[in-house]
matplotlib code that plots the C-alpha trace (Angstrom):
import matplotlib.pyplot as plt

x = [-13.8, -11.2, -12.9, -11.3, -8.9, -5.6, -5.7, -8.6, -7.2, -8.5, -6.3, -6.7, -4.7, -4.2, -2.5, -1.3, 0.4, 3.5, 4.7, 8.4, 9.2, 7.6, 10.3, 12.9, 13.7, 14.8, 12.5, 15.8, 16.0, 12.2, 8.6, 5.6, 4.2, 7.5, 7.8, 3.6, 4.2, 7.1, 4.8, 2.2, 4.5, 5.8, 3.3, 2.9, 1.1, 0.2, -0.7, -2.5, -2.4, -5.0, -6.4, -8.2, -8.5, -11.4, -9.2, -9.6, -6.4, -2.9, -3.7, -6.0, -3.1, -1.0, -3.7, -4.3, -0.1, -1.1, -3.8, -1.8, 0.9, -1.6, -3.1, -0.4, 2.5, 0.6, 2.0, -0.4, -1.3, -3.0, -4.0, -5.0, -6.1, -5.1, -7.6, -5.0, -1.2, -1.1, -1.8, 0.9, 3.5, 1.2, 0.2, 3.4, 5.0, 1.9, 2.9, 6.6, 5.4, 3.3, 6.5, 5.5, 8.7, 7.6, 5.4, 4.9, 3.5, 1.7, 3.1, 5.3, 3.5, 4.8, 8.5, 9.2, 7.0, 9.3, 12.6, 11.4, 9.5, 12.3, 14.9, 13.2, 12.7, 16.0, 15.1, 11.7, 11.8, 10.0, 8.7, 8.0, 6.0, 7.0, 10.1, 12.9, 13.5, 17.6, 18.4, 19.7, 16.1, 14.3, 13.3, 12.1, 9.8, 10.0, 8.4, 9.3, 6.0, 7.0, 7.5, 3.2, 2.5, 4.4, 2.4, -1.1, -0.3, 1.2, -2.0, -4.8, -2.9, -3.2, -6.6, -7.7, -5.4, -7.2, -10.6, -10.9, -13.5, -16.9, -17.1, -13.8, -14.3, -11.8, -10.5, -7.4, -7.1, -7.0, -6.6, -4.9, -6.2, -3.4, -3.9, -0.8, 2.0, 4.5, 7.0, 5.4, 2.3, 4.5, 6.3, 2.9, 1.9, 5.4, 5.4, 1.8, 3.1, 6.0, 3.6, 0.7, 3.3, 5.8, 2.7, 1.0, 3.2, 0.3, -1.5, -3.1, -3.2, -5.1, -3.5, -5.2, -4.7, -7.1, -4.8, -5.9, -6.4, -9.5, -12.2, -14.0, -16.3, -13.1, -11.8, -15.4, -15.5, -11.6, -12.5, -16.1, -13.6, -11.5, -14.2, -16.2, -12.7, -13.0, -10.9, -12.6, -9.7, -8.6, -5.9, -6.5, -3.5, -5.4, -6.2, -9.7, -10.3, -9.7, -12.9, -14.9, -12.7, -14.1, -17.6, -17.6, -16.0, -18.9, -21.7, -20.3, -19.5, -16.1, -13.1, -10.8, -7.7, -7.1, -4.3, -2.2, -4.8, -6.8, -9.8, -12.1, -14.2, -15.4, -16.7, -15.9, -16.8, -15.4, -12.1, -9.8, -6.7, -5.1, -1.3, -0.8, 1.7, 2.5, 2.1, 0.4, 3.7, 6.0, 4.4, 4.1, 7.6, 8.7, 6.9, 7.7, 11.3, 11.1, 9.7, 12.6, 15.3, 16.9, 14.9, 17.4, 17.3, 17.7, 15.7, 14.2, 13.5, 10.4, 9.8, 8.9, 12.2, 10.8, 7.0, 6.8, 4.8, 2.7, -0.4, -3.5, -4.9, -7.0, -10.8, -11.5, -13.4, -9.7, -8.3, -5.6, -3.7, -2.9, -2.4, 0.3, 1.9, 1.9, 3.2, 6.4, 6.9, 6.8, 9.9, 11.0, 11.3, 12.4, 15.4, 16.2, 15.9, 13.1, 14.0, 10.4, 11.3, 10.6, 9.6, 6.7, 7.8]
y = [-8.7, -10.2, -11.7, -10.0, -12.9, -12.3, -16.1, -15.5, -16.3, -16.9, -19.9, -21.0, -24.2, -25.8, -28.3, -28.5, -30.6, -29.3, -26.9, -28.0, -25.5, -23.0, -23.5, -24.1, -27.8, -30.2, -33.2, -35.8, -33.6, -34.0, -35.4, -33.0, -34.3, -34.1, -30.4, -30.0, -31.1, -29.2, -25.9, -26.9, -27.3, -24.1, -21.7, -17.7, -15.4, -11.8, -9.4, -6.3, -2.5, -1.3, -0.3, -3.5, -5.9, -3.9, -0.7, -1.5, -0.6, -1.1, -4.0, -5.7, -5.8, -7.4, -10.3, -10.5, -11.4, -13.2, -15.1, -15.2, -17.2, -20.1, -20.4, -20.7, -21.6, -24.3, -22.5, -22.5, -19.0, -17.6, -13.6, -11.7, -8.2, -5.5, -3.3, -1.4, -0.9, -3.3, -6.1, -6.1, -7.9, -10.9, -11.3, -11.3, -13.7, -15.7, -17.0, -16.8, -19.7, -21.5, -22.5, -20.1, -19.8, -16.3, -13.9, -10.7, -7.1, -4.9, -1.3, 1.4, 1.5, -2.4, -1.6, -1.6, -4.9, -6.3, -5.2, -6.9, -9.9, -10.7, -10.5, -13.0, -15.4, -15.7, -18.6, -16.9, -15.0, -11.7, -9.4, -5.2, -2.9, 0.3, 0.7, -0.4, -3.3, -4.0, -7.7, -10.9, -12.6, -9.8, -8.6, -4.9, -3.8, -0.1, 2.0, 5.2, 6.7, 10.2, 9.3, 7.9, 11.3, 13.0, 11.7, 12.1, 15.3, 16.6, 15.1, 17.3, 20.7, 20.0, 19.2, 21.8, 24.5, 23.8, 23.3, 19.6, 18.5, 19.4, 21.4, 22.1, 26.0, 28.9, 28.8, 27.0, 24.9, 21.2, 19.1, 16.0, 14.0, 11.9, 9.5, 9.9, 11.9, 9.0, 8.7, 6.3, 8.8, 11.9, 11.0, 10.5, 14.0, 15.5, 14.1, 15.2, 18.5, 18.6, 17.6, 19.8, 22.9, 21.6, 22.2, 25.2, 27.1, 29.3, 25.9, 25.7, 23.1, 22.6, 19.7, 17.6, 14.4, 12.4, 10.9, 7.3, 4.8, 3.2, 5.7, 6.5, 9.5, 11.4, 11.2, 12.6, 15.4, 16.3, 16.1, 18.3, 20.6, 21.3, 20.7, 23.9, 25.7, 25.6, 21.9, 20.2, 17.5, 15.6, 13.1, 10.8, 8.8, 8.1, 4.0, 3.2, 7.3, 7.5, 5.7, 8.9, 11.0, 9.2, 9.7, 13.2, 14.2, 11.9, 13.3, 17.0, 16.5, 16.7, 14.7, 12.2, 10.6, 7.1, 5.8, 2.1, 0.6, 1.3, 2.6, 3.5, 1.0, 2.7, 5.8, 5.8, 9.0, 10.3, 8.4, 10.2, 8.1, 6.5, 6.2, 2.8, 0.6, -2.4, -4.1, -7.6, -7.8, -7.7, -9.9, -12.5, -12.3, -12.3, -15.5, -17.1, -16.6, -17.5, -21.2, -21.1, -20.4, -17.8, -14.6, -12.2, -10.4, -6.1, -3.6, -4.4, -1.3, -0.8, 2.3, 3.2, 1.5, -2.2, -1.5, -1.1, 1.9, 4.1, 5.6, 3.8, 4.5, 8.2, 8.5, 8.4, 12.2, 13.9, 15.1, 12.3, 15.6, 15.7, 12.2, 12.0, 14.9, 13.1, 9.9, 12.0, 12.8, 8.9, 8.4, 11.6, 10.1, 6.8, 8.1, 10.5, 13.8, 14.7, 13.6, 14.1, 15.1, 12.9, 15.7, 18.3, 22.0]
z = [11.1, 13.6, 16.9, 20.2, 21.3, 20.4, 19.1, 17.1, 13.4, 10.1, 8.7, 5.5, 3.9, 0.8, -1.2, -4.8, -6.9, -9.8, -7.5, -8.9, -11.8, -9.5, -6.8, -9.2, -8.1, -10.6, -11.1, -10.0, -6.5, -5.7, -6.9, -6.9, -3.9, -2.1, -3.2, -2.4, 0.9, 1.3, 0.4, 2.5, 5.3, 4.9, 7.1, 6.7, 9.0, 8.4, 11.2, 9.4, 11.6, 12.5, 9.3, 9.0, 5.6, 4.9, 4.2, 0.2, 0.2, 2.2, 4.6, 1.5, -1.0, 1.4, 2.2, -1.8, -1.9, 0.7, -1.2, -4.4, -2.5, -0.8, -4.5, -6.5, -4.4, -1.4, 1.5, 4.2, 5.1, 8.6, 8.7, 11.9, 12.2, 14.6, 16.3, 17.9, 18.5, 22.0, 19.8, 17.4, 19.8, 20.9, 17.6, 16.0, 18.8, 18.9, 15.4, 16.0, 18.8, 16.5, 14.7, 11.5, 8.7, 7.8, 10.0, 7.8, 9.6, 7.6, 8.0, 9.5, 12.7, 13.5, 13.2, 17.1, 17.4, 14.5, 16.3, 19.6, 18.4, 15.6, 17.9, 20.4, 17.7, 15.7, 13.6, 12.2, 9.6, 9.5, 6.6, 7.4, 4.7, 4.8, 7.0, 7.5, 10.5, 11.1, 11.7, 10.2, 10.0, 8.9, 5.3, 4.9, 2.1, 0.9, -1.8, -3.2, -2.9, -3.9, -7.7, -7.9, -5.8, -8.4, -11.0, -9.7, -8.3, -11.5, -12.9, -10.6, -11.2, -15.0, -14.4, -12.1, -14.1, -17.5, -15.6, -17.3, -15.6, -14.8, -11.5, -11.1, -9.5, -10.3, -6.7, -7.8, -4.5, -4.3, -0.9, 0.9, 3.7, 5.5, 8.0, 10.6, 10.1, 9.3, 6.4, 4.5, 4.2, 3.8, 0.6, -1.1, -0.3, -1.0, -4.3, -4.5, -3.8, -6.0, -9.2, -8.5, -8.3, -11.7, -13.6, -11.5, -9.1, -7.6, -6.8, -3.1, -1.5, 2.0, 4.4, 7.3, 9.0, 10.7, 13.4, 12.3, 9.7, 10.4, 10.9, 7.9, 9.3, 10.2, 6.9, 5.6, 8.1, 7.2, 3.4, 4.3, 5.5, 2.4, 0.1, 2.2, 1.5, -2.2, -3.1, -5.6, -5.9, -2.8, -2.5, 0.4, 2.0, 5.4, 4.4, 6.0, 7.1, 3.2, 2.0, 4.1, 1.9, -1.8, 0.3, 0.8, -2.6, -4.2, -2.2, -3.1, -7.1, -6.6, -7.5, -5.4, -5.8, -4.0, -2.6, -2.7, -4.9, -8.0, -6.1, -9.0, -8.3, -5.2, -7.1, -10.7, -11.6, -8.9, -8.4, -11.2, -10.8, -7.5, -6.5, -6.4, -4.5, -5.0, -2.1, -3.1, -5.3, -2.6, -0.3, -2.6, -4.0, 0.0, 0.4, -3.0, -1.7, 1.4, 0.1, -2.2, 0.8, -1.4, 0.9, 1.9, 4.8, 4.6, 2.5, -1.1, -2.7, -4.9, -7.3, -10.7, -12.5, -11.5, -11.5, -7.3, -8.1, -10.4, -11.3, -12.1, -15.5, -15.4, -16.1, -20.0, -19.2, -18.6, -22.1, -23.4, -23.7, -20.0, -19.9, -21.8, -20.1, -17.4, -18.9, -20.4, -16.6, -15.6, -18.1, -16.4, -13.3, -14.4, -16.1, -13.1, -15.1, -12.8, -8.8, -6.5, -2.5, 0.1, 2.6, 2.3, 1.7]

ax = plt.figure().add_subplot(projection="3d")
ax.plot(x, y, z, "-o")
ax.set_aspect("equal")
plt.show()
């Protein structure tokens, strides 16, 4: 984890060669060690929240887009992480100093560091995941979250309605753990909403939030909580706090659903789906842009239409049956004949 200092960062460098088709530059403009050098010159640093790289999730797909973009593009890539909000600004300006070409701040929570750091620093360039930063230098990253809620939520009600799974009860009540109350974690859980009720309208559904992203006991003692009030399937959309969520529903044989990334791994037979976002995506197409000098700044919009989100692939123990009700719903929503809110009822 991140040493204490805010100049503590983990830098990592590297060159490559025949980086010219990637960046589009014809072989008359520049040689591959003109354009190599060009990449290595070209430096990115990432400032996580306070969710940590560890989060398996959120702050992890961005340092994988990260990763992506040093090993296939040369750029030379530095990530610090947050342990809480104070940092954000002197970490953000502390690579804005360095003389960095794109600094790129992992999540909602960041967008008034973005406004003031990106507005001190005109000729940086700045990257925000999940909201939405005004200014000629910066680049804002946003995902329609609600349409992957949908789908997973649509998913548990069909599950819990037809009892599909081992110990699912007859209490009809499912749960979601959120981390704070903030619009990028709200459109999961309306959508989540919205999917569970399409397929079972007397659904209940039991709501907490932990208050935090990075405290995996809270997220256990929230999901004890519901799971002691009869939820045998809980969404979690609290990033760190979630992983005490996939704890809790493993130690009690009951079901989870993860959140950003595939987290199946974590708990396999436990982990039904996850609504994934594509995060690592986006930061490596910011990045592959930005080396190119054709990034743009304003919002870039990612959903279901150009793969920004989706669900991950179900267990193999849920009946293909419900699957594929689910997947009609996917072209649903891709087509617009079904629209999932943004806000919960």
């Amino acid at each position: 984890m991140r040493k204490s200092s805010a100049l503590a960062l983990i830098t990592t460098t590297i060159f490559t060669g025949g980086l010219l088709a990637a960046c589009g530059t014809s072989p008359a403009a520049s040689s591959p060690g003109s354009s190599s050098a060009k990449a290595k010159s070209y430096k990115v640093g990432l400032v996580t929240d306070t969710g940590g790289l560890n989060d398996h999730g959120f702050n992890h797909l961005a340092y994988l887009g990260l990763m992506q973009a040093k090993n296939q593009l040369g750029v030379t890539t530095s990530v610090v992480q947050s342990e809480t909000e104070s940092d954000y600004v002197p970490f953000l300006t502390n690579y804005a100093k360095q003389g960095y070409n794109l600094v790129i701040a992992v999540g909602f929570l960041m967008a008034q560091a973005v406004q003031q750091v990106s507005k001190e620093f005109p000729h940086t360039k700045f990257m925000i995941i999940d909201d939405e930063v005004p200014g000629p230098n910066v680049t804002s990253s946003l995902f329609e979250t609600q349409q992957c809620g949908y789908l997973v939520g649509e998913l548990a009600g069909l599950v819990q309605k037809d009892h599909a799974l081992p110990h699912i009860n007859s209490y009809n009540t499912l749960g979601v753990v959120g981390g704070e109350s903030i619009p990028p974690v709200n459109t999961y859980i309306a959508g989540f909403y919205a999917g569970v009720h399409a397929v079972d309208p007397s659904a209940k559904i039991l709501l907490k939030y932990t208050n935090d992203f990075n405290n995996p006991n809270n997220g256990q003692t929230y999901a004890q909580s519901e799971i002691a009030q009869h939820a045998d399937i809980i969404f979690q959309v609290a990033g760190g706090s979630g992983l005490g969520v996939i704890t809790a529903a493993k130690q009690a044989h009951v079901y989870a659903i993860g959140v950003d990334a595939n987290q199946n791994y974590l708990a396999p037979n436990t982990v039904i789906t996850s609504a994934e976002k594509g995060i690592q995506v986006a930061t490596f197409d910011t990045i592959k842009d930005g080396l190119q000098g054709t990034l743009k700044p304003g919002v870039q919009y990612y959903s279901l239409s150009n793969n920004g989100v989706g669900m991950a692939p179900p267990i193999s123990a849920i009946p293909a049956s419900i699957v594929q009700q689910v997947l009609q719903s996917e072209k649903a929503i891709r087509s617009g004949k079904i629209v999932p809110p943004t806000t919960i009822p």
